[in-house]
N, CA, C and O atoms as a MOPAC input file, in Angstrom:
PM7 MOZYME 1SCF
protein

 N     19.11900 1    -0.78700 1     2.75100 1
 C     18.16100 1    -0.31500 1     3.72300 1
 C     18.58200 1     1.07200 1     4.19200 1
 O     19.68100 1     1.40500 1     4.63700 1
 N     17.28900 1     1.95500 1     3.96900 1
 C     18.49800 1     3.38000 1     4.62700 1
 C     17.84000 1     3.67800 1     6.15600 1
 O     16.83500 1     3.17900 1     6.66300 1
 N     18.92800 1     4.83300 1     6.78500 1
 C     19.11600 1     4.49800 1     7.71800 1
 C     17.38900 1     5.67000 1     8.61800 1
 O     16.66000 1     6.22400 1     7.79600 1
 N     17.24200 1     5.74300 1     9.25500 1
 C     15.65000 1     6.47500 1     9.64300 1
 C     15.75500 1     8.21700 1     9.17900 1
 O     15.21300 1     8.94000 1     8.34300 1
 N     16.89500 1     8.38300 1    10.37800 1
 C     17.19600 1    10.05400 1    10.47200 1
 C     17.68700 1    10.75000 1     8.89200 1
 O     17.48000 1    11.87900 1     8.44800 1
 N     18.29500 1     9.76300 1     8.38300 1
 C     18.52500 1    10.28800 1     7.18000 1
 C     18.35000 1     9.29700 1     5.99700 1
 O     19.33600 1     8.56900 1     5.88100 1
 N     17.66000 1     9.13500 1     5.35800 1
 C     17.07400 1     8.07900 1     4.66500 1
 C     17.76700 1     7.74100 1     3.21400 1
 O     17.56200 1     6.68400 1     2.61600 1
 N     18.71000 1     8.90900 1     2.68400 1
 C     19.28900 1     8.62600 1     1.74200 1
 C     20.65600 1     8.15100 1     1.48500 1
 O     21.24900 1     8.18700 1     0.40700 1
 N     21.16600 1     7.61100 1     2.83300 1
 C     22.13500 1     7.17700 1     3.43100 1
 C     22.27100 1     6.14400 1     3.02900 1
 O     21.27900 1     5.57400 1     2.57700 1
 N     23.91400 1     5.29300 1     3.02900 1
 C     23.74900 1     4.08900 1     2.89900 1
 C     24.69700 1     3.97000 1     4.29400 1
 O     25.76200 1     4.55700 1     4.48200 1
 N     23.99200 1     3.02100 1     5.24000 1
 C     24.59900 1     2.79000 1     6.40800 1
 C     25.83900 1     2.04900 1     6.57700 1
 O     26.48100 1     1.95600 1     7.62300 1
 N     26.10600 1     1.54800 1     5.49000 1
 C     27.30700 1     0.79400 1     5.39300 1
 C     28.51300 1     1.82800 1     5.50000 1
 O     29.43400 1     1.59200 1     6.28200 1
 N     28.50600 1     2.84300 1     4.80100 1
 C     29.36700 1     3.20800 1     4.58800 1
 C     30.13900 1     3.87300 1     5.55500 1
 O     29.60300 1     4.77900 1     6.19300 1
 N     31.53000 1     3.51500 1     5.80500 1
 C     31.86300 1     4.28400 1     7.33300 1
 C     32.18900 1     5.73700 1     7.22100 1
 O     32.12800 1     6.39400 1     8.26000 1
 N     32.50500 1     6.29600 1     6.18100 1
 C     33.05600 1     7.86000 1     6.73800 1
 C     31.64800 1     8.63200 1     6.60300 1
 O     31.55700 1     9.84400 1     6.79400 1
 N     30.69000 1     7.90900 1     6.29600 1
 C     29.00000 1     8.39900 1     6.68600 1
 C     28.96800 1     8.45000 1     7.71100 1
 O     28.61500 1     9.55200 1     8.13000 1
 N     29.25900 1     7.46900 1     8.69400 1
 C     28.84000 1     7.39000 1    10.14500 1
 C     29.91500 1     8.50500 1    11.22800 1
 O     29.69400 1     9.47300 1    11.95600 1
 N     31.08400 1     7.74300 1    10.83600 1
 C     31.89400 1     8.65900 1    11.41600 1
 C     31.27900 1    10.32000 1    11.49900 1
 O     31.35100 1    10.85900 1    12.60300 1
 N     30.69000 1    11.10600 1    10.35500 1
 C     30.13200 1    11.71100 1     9.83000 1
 C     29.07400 1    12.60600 1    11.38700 1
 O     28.98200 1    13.52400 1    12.20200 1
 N     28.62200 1    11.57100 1    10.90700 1
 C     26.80500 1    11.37100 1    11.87100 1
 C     27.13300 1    11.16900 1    13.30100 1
 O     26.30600 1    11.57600 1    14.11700 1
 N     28.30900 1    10.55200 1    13.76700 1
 C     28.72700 1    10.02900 1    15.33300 1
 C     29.46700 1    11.30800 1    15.42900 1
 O     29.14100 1    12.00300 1    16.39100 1
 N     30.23800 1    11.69800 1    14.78000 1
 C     30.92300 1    13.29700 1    15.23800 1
 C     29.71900 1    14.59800 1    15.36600 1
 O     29.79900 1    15.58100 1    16.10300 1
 N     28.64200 1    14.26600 1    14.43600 1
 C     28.09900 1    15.41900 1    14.81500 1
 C     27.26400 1    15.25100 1    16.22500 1
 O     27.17800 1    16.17800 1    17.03000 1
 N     26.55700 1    13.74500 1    16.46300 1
 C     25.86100 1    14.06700 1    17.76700 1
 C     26.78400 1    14.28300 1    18.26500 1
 O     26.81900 1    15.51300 1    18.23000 1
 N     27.89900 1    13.85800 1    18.89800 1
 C     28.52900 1    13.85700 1    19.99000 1
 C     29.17900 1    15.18900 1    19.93300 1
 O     29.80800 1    15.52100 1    20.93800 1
 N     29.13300 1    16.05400 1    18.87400 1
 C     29.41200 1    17.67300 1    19.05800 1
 C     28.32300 1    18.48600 1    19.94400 1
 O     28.42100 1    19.33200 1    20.83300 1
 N     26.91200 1    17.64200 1    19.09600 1
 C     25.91500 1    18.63200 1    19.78200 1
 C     25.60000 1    18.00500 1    21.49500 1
 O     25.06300 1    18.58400 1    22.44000 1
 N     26.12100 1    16.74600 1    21.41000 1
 C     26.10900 1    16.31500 1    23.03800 1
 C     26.77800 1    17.00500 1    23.87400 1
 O     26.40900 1    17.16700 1    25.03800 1
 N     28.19500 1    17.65600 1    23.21700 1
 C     29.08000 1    18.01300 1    24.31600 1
 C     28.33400 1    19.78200 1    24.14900 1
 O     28.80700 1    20.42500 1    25.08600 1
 N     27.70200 1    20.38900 1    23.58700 1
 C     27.57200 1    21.32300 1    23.40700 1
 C     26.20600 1    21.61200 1    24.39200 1
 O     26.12500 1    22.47100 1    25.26900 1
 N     25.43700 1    20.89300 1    24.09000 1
 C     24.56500 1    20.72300 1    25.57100 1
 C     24.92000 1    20.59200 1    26.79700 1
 O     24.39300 1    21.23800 1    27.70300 1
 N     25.85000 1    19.74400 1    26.97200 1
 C     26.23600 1    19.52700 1    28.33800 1
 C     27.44100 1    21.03800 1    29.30600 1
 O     27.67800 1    21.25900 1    30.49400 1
 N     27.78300 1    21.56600 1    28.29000 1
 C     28.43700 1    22.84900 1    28.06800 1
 C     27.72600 1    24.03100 1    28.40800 1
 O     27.98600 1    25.07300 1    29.01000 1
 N     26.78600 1    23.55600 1    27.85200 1
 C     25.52600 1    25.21100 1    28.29000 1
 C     24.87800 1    24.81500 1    29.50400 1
 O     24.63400 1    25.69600 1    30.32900 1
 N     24.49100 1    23.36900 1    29.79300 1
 C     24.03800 1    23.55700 1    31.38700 1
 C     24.60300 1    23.33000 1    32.27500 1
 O     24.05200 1    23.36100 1    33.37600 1
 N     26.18300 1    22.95300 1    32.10200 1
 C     26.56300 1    22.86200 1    33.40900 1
 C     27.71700 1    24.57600 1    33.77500 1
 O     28.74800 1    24.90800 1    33.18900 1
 N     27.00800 1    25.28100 1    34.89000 1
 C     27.93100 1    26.49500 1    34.72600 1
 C     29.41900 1    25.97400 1    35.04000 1
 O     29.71900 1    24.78300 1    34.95100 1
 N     30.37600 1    27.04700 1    35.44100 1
 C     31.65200 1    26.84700 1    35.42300 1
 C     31.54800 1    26.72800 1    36.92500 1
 O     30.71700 1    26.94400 1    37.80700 1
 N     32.83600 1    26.26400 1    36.79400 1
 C     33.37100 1    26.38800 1    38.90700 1
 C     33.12100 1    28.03900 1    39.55700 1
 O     32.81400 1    28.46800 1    40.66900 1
 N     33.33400 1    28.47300 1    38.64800 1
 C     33.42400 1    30.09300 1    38.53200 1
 C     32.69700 1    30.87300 1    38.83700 1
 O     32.73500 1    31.85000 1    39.58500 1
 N     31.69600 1    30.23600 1    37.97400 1
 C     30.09900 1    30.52200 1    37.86400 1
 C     29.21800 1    30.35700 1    39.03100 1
 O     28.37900 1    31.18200 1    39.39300 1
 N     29.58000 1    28.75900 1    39.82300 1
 C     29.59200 1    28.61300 1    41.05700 1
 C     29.40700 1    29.41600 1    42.09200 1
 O     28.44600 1    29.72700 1    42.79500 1
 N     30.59700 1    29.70300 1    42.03300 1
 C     31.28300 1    30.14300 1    43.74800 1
 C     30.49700 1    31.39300 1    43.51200 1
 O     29.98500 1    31.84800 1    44.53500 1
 N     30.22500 1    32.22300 1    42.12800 1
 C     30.01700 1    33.51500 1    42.41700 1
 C     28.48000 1    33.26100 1    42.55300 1
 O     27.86300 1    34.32000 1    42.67000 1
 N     27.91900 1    32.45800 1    42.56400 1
 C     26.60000 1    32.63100 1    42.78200 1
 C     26.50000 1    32.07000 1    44.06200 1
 O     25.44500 1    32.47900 1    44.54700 1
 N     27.17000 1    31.22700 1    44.95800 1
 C     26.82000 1    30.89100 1    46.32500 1
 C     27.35000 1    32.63900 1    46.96000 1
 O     26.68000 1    33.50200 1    47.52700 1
 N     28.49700 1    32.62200 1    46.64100 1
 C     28.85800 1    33.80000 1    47.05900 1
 C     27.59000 1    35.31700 1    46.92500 1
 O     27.59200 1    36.06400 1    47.90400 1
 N     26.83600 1    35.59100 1    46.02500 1
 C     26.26900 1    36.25200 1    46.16900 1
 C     24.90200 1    36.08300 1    47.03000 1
 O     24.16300 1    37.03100 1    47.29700 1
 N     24.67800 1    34.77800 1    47.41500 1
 C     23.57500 1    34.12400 1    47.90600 1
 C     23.83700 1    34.68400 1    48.98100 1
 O     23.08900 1    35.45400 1    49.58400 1
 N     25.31000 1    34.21600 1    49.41900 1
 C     24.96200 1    34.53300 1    50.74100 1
 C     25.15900 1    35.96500 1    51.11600 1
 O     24.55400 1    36.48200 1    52.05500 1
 N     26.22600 1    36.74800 1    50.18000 1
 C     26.28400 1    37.94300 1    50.93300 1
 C     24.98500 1    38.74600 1    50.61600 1
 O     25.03800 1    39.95400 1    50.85000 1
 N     23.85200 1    38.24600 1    50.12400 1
 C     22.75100 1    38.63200 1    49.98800 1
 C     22.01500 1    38.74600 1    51.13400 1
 O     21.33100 1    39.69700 1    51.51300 1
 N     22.26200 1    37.45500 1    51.76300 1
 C     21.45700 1    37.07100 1    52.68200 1
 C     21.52700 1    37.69500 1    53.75900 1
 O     20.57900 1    37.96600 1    54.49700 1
 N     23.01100 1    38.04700 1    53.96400 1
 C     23.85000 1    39.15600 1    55.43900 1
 C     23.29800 1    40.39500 1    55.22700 1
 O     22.64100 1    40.81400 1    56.18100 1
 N     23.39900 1    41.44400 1    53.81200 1
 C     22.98300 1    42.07100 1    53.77800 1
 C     21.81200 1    42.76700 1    54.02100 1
 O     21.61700 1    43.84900 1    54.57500 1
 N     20.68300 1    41.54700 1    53.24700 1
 C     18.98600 1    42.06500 1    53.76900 1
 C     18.66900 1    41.72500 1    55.62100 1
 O     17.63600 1    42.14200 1    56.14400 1
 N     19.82600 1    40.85300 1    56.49600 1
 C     19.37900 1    40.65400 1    57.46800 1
 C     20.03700 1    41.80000 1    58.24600 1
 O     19.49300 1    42.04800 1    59.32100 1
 N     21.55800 1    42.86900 1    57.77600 1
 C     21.97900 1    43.34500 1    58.45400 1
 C     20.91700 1    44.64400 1    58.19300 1
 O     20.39900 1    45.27500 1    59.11400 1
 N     20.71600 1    44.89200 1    56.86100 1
 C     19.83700 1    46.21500 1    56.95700 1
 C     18.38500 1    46.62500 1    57.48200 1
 O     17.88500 1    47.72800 1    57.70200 1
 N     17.91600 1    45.37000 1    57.59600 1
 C     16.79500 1    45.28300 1    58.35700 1
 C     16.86400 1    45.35000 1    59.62900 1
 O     15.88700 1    45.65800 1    60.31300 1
 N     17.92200 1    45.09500 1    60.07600 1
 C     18.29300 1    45.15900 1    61.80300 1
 C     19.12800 1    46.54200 1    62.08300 1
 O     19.62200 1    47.10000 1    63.06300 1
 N     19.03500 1    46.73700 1    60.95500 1
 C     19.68000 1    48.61300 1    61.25800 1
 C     18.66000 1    49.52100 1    61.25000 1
 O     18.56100 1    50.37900 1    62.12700 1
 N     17.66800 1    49.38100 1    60.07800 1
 C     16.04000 1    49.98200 1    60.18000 1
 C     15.24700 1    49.32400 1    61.79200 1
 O     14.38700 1    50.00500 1    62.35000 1
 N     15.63200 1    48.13900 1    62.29200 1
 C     15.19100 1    47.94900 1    63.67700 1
 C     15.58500 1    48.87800 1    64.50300 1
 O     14.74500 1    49.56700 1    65.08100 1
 N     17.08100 1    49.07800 1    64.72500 1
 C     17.51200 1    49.95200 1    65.39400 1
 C     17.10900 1    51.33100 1    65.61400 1
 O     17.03200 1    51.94300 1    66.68000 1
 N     16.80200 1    51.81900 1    64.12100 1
 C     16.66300 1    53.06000 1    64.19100 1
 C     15.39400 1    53.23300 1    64.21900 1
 O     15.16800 1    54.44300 1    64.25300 1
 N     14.12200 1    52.41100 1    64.22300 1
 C     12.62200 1    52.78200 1    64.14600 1
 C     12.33700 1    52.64100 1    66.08800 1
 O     11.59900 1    53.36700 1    66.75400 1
 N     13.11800 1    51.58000 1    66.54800 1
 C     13.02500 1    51.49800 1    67.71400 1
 C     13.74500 1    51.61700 1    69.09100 1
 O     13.54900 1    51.30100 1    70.26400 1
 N     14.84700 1    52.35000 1    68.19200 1
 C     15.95200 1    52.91800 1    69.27400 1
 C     16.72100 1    51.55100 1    70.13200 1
 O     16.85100 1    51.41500 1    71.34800 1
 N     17.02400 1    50.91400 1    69.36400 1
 C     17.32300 1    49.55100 1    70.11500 1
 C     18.78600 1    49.27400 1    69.72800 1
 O     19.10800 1    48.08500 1    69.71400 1
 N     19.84800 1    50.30900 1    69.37000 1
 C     21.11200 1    50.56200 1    68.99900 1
 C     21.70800 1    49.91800 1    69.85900 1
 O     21.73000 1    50.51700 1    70.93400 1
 N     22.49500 1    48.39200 1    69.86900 1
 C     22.97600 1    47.83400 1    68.74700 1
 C     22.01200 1    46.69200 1    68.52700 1
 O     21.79900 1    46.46100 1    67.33700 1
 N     21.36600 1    45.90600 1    69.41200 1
 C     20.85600 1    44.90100 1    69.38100 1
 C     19.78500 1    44.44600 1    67.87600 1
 O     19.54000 1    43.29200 1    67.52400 1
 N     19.42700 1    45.37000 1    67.38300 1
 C     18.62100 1    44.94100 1    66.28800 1
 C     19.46300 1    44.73900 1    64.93200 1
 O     18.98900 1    44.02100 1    64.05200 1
 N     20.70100 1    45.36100 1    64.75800 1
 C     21.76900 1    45.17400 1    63.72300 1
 C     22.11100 1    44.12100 1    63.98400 1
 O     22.01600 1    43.38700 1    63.00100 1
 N     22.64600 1    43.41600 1    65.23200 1
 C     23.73400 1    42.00200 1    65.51500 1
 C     22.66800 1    41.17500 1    65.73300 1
 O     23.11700 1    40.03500 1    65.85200 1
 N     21.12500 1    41.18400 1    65.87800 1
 C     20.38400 1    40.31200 1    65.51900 1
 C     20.19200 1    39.76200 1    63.95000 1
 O     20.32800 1    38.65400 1    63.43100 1
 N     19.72200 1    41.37600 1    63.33900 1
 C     19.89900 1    41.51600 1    62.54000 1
 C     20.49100 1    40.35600 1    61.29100 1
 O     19.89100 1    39.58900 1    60.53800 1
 N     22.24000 1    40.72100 1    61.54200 1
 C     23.27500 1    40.25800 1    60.96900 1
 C     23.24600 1    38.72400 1    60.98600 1
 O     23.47800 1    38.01500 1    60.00600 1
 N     22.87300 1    38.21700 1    62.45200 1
 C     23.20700 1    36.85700 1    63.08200 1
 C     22.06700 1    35.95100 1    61.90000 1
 O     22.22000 1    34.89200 1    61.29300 1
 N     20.86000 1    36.99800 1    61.94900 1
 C     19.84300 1    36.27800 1    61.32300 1
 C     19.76500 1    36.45100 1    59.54000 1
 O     19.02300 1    35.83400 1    58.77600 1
 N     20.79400 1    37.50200 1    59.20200 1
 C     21.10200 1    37.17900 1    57.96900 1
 C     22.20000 1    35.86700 1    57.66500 1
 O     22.17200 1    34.92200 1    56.87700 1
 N     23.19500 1    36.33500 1    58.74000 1
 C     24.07800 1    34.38100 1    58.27300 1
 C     23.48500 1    33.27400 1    58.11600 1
 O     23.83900 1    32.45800 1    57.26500 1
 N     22.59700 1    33.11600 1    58.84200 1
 C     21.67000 1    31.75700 1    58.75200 1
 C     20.64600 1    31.48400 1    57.46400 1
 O     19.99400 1    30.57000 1    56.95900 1
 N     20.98400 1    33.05900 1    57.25300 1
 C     19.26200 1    33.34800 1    55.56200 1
 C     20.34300 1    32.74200 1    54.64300 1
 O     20.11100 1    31.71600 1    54.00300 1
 N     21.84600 1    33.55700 1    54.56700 1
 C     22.57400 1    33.10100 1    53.59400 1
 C     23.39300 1    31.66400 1    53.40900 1
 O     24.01200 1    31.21300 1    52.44500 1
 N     23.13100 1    31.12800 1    54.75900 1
 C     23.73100 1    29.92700 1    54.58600 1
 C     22.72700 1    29.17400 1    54.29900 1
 O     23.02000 1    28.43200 1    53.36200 1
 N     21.54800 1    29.00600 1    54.72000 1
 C     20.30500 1    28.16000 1    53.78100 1
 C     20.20300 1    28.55100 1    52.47100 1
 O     19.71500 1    27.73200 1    51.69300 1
 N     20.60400 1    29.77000 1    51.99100 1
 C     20.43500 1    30.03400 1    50.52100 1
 C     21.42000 1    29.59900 1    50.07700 1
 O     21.29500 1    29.02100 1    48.99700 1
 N     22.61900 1    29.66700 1    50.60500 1
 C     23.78100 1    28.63100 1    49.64600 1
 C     23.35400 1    26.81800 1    49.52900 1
 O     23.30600 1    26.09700 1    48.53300 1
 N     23.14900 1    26.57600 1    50.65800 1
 C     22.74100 1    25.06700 1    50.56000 1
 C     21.67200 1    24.97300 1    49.98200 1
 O     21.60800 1    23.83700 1    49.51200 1
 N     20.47900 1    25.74100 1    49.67500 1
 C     19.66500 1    25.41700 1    48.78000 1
 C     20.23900 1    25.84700 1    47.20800 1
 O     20.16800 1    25.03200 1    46.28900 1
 N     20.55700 1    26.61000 1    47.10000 1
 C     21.69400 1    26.70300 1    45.60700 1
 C     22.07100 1    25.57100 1    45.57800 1
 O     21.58600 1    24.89100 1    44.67400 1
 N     23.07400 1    24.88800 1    46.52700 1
 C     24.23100 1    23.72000 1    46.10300 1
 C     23.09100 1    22.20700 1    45.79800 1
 O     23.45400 1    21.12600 1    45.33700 1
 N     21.81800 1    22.56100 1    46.18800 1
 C     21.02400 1    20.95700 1    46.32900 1
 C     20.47900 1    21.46900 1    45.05600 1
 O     19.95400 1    20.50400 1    44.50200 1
 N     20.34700 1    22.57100 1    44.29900 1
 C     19.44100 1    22.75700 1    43.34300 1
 C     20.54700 1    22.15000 1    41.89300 1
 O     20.13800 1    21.54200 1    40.90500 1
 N     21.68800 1    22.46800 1    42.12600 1
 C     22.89800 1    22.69300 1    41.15300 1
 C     22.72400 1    21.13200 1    41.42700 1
 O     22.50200 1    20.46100 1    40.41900 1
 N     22.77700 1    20.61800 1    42.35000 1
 C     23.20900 1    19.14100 1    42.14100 1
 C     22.31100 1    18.27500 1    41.91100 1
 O     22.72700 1    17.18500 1    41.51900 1
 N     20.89800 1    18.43800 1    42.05800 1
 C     19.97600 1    18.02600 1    41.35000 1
 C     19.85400 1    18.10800 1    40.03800 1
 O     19.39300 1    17.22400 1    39.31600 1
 N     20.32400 1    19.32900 1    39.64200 1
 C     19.87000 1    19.12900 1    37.99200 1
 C     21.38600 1    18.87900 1    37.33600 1
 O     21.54700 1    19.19700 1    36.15800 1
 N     22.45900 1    18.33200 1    38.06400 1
 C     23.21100 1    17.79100 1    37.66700 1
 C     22.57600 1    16.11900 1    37.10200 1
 O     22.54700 1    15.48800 1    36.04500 1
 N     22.14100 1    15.93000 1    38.49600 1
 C     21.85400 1    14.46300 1    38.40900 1
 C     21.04800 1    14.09800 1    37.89400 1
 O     20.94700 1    12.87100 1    37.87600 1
 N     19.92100 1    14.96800 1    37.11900 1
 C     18.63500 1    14.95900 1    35.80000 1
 C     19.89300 1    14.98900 1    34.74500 1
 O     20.34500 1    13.84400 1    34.76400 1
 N     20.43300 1    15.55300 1    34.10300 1
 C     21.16300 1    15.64900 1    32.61400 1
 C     22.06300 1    14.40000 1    32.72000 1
 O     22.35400 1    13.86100 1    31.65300 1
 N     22.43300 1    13.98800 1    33.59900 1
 C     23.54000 1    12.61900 1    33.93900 1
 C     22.75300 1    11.43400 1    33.45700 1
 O     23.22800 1    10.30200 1    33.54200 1

């Protein structure tokens, strides 16, 4: 009887299979390799999340300052209200990463 995926197979035979079980499980680990990033990969993307987030809130509160003469208060609003942009953007990073952890699992 041969076997579906490869039909000219004889399934009995073991260094066939061995064969066939080494290659999925190459291309399994090779998938699981490309979507899961590194620790590395990680940190530098929460990390840019958030200093993203400080940034567009500090420079916008510096253009406050200076369109409305409101030196310092629109920068340290500003700033205060970028920590909070970048810390929701890291926690939405970390729920997104761990969701599609838990789809490929």
């Amino acid at each position: 009887m041969a076997h579906r995926d490869e039909p000219n197979q004889n399934p009995s035979d073991p260094h066939d299979f061995e064969r066939r079980l080494n290659a999925k499980l190459e291309a399994r680990r090779a998938k699981e390799a490309a979507s899961n990033p590194s620790g590395w990969g990680q940190g530098v993307r929460y990390g840019t999340e958030f200093a993203g987030g400080v940034l567009v809130g500090a420079g916008l509160g510096y253009l406050t300052d200076q369109f409305f003469n409101w030196s310092p208060w629109g920068l340290l609003v500003g700033v205060l209200m970028g920590f909070a942009a970048g810390t929701l953007n890291v926690v939405r990073a970390a729920q997104s990463m761990n969701q599609s952890d838990d789809a490929s699992s």
